[in-house]
Every structure is written in C-alpha cells, then in structure tokens.
Biopython code that builds the backbone (N, CA, C, O; Angstrom):
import numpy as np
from Bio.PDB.StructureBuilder import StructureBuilder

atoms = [
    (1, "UNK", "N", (-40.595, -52.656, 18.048)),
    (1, "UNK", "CA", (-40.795, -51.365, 17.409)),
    (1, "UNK", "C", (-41.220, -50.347, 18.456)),
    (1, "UNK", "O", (-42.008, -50.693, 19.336)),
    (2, "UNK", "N", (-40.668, -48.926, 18.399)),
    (2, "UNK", "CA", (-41.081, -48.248, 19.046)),
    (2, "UNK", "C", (-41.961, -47.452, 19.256)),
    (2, "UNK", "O", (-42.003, -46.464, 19.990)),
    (3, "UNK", "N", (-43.134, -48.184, 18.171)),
    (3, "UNK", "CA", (-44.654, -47.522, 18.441)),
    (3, "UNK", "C", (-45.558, -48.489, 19.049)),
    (3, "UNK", "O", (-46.784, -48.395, 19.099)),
    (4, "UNK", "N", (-44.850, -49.401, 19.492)),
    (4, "UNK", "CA", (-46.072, -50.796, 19.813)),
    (4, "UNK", "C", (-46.272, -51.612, 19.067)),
    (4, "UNK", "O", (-46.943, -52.465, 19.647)),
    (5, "UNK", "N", (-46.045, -51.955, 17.841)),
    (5, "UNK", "CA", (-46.471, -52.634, 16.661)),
    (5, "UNK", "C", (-45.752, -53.775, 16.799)),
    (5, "UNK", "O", (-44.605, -53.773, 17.246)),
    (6, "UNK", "N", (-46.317, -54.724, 16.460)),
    (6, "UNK", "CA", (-45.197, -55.887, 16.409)),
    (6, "UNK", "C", (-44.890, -56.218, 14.497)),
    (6, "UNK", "O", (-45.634, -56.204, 13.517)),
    (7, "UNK", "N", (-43.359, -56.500, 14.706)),
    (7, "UNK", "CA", (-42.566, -56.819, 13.473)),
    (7, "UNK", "C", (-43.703, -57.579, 12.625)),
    (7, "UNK", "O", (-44.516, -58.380, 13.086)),
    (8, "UNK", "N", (-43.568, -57.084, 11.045)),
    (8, "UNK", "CA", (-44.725, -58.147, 10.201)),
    (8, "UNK", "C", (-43.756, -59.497, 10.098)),
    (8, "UNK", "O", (-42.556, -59.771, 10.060)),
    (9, "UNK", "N", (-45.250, -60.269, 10.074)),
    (9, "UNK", "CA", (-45.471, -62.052, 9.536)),
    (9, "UNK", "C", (-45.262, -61.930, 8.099)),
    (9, "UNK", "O", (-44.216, -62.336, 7.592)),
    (10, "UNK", "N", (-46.104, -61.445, 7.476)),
    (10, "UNK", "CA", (-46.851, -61.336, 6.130)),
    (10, "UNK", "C", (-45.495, -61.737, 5.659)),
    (10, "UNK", "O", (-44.431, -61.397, 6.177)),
    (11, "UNK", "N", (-45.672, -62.566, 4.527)),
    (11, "UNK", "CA", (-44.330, -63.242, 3.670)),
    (11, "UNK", "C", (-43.621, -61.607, 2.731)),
    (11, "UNK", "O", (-42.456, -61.526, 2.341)),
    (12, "UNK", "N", (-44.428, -60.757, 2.602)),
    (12, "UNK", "CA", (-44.184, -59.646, 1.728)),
    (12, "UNK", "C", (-42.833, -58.456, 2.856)),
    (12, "UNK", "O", (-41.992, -57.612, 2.545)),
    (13, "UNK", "N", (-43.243, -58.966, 3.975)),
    (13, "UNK", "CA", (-42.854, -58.065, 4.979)),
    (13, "UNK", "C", (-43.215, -56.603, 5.277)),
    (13, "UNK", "O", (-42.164, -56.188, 5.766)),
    (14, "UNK", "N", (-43.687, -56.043, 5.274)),
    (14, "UNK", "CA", (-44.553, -54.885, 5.196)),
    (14, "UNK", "C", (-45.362, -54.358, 4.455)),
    (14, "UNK", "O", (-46.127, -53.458, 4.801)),
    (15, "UNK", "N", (-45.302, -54.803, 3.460)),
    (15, "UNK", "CA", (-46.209, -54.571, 2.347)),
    (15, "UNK", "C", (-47.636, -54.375, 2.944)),
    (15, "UNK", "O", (-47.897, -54.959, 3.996)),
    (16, "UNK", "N", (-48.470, -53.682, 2.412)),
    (16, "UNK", "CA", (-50.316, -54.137, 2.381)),
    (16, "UNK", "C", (-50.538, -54.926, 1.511)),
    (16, "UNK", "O", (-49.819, -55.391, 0.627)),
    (17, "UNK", "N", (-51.877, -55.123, 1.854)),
    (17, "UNK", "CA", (-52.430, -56.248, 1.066)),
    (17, "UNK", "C", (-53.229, -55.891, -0.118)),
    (17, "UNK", "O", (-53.844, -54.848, 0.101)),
    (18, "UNK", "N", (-53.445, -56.367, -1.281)),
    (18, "UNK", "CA", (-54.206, -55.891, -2.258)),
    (18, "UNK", "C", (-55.227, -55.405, -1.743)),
    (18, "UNK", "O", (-55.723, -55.725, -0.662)),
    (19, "UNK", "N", (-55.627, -54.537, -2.554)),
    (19, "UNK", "CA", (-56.937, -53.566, -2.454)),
    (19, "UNK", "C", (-57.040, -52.658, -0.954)),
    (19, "UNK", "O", (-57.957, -51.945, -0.547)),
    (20, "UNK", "N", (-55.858, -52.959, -0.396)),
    (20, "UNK", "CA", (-56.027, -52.031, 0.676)),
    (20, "UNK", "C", (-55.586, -50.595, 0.408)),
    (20, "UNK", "O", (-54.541, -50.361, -0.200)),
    (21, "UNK", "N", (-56.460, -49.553, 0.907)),
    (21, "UNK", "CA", (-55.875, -47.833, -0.251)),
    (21, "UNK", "C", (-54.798, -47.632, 0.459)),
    (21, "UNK", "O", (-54.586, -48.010, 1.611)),
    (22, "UNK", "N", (-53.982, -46.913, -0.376)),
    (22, "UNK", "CA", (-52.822, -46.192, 0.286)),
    (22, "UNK", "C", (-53.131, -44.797, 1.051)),
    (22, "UNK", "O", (-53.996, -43.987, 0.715)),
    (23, "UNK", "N", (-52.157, -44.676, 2.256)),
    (23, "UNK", "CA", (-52.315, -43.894, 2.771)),
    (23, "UNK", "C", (-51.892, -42.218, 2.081)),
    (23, "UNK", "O", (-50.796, -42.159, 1.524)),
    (24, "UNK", "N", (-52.378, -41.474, 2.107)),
    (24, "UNK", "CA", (-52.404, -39.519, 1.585)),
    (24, "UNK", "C", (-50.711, -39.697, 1.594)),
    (24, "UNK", "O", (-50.140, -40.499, 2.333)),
    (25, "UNK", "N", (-50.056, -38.848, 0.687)),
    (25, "UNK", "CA", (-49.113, -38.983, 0.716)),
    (25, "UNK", "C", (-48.897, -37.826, -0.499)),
    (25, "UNK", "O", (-49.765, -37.866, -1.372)),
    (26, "UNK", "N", (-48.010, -36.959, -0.636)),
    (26, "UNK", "CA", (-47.765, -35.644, -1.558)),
    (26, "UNK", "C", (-46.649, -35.909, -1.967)),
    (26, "UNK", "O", (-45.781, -36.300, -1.187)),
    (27, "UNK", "N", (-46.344, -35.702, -3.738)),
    (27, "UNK", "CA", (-45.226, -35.851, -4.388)),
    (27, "UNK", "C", (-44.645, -34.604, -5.644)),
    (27, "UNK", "O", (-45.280, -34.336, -6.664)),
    (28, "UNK", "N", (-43.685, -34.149, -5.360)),
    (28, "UNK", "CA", (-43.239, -32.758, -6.852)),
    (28, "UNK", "C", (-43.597, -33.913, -8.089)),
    (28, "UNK", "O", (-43.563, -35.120, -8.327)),
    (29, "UNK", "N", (-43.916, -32.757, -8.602)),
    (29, "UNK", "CA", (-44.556, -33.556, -10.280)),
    (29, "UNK", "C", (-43.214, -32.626, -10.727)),
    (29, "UNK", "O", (-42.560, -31.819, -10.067)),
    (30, "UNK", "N", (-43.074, -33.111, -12.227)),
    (30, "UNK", "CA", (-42.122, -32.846, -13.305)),
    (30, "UNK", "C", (-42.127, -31.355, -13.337)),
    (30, "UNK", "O", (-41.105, -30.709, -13.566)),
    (31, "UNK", "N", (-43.487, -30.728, -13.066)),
    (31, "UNK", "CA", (-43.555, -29.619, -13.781)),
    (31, "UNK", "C", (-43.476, -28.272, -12.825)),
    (31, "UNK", "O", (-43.539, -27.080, -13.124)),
    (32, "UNK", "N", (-43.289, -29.037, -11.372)),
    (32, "UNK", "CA", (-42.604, -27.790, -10.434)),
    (32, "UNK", "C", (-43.926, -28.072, -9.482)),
    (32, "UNK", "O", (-43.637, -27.939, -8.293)),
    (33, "UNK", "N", (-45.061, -28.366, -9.674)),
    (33, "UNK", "CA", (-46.448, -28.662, -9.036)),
    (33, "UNK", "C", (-46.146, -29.590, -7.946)),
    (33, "UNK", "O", (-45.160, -30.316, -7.817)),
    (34, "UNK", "N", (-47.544, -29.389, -6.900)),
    (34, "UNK", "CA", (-47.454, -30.683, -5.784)),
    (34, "UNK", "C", (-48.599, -31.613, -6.587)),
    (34, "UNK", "O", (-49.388, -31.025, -7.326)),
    (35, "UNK", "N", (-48.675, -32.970, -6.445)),
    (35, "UNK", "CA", (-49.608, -33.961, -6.367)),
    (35, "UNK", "C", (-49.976, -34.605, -5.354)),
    (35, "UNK", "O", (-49.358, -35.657, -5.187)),
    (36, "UNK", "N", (-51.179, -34.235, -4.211)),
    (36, "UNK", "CA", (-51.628, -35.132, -3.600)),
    (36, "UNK", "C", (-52.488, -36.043, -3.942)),
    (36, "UNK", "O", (-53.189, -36.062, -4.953)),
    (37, "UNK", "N", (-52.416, -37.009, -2.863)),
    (37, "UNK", "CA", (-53.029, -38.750, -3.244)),
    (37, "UNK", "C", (-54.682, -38.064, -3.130)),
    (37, "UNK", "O", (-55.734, -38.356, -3.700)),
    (38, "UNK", "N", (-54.454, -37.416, -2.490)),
    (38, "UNK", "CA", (-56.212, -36.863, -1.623)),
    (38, "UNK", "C", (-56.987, -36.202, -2.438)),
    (38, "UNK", "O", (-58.212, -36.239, -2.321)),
    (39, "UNK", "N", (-56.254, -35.384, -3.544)),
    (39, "UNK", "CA", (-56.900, -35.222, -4.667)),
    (39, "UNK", "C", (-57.043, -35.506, -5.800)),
    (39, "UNK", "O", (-57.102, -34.818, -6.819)),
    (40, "UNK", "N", (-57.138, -37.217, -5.505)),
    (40, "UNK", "CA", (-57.290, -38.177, -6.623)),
    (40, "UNK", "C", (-57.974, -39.042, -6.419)),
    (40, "UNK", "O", (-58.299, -39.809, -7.326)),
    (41, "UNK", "N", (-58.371, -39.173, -5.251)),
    (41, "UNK", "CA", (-59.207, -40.239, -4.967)),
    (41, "UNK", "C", (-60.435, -39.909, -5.665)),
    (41, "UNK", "O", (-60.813, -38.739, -5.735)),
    (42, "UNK", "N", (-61.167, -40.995, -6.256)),
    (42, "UNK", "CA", (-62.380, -41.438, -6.645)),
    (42, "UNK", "C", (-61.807, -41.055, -8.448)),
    (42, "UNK", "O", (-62.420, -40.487, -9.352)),
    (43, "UNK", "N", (-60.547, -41.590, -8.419)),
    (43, "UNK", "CA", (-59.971, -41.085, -9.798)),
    (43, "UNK", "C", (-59.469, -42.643, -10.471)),
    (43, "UNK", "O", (-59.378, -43.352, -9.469)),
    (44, "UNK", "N", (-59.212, -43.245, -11.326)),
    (44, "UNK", "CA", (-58.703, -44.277, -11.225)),
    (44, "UNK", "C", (-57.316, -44.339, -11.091)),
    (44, "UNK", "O", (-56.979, -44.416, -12.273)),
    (45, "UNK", "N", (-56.305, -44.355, -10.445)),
    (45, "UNK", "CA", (-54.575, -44.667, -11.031)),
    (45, "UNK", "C", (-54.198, -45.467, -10.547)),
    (45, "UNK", "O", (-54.786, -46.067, -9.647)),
    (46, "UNK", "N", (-52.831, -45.803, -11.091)),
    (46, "UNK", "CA", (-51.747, -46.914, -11.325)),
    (46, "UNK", "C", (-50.936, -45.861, -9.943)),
    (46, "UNK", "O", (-50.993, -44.635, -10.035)),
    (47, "UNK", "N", (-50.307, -46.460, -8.875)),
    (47, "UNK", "CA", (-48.884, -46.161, -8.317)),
    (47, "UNK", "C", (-48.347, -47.155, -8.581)),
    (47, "UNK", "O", (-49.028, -48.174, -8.472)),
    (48, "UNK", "N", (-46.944, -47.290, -9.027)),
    (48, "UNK", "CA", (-45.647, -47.987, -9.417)),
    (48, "UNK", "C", (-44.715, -47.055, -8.918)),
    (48, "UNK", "O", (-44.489, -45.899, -9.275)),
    (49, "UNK", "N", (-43.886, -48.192, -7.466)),
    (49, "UNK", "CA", (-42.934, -47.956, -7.142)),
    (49, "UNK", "C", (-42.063, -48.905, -7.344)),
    (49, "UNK", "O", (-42.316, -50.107, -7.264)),
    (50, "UNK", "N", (-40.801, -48.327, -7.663)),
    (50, "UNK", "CA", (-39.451, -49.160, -7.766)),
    (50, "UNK", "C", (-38.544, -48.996, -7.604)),
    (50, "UNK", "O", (-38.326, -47.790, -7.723)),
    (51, "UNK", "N", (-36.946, -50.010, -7.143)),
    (51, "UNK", "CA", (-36.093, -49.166, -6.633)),
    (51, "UNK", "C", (-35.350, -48.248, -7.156)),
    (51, "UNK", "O", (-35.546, -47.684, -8.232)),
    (52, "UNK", "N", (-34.376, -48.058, -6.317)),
    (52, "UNK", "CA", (-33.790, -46.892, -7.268)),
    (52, "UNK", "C", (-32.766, -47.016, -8.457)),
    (52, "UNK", "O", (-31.780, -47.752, -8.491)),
    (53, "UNK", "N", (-33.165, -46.218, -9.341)),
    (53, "UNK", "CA", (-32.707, -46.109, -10.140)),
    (53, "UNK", "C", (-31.228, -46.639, -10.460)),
    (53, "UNK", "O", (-30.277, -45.956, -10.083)),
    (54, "UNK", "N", (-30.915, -48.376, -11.454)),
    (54, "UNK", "CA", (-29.053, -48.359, -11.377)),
    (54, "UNK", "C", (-29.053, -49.400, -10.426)),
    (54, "UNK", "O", (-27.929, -49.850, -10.203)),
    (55, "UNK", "N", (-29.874, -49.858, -9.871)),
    (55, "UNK", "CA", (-29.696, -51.130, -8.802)),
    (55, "UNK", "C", (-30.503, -52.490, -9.086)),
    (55, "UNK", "O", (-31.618, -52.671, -9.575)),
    (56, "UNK", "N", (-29.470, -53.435, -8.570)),
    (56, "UNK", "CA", (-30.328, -54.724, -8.641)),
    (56, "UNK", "C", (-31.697, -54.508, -7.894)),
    (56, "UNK", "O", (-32.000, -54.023, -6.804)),
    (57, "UNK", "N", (-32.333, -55.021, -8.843)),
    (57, "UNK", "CA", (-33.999, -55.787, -8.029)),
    (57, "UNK", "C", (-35.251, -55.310, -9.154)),
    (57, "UNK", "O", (-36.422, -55.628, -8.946)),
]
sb = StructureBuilder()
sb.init_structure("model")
sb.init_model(0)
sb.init_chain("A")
sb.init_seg("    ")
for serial, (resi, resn, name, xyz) in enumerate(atoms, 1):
    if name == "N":
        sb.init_residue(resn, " ", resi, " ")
    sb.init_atom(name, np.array(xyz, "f"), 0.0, 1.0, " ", f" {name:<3s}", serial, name[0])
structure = sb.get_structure()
C-alpha cells in the first residue's frame, strides 16, 4: 500500500472491529441538509451500510 500500511489479516478484511467509533464522515440527508457524524456523537445511532442497491450480497 502506498501509505505504509500493510494489507489486513483480519478474516473481515478491512473492516474494524466492534466497538471501535467510526471515523467523522458527512452525508446529504433526504431533505437537501448535510449530516455530520461529529454532530452526533454522544447521540445513540444505528449506521447500516449495504451494497448497492439490485446486487447480490
């Protein structure tokens, strides 16, 4: 890799590990709004990601 990192072990392959937080990250909401992660913390939520839409998995 071309930051130094060496390729993951972890059977998940890149994944984190439970309970580790996710890193800040900003997403368009439905309603035209931004949602950052950063202003949610100490909030409780669910992230669920999945693929895309129409595909096996």
């Amino acid at each position: 890799m071309s930051d130094g990192s060496q390729p993951s072990t972890h059977p998940r392959g890149n994944m984190p590990d439970v309970g580790t937080p996710a890193p800040d990250f900003t997403l368009p909401a439905g309603d035209g709004s931004t949602i950052r992660l950063a202003d949610l913390r100490g909030t409780p939520i669910i992230l669920y990601f999945y693929p895309k839409d129409s595909t096996a998995g």
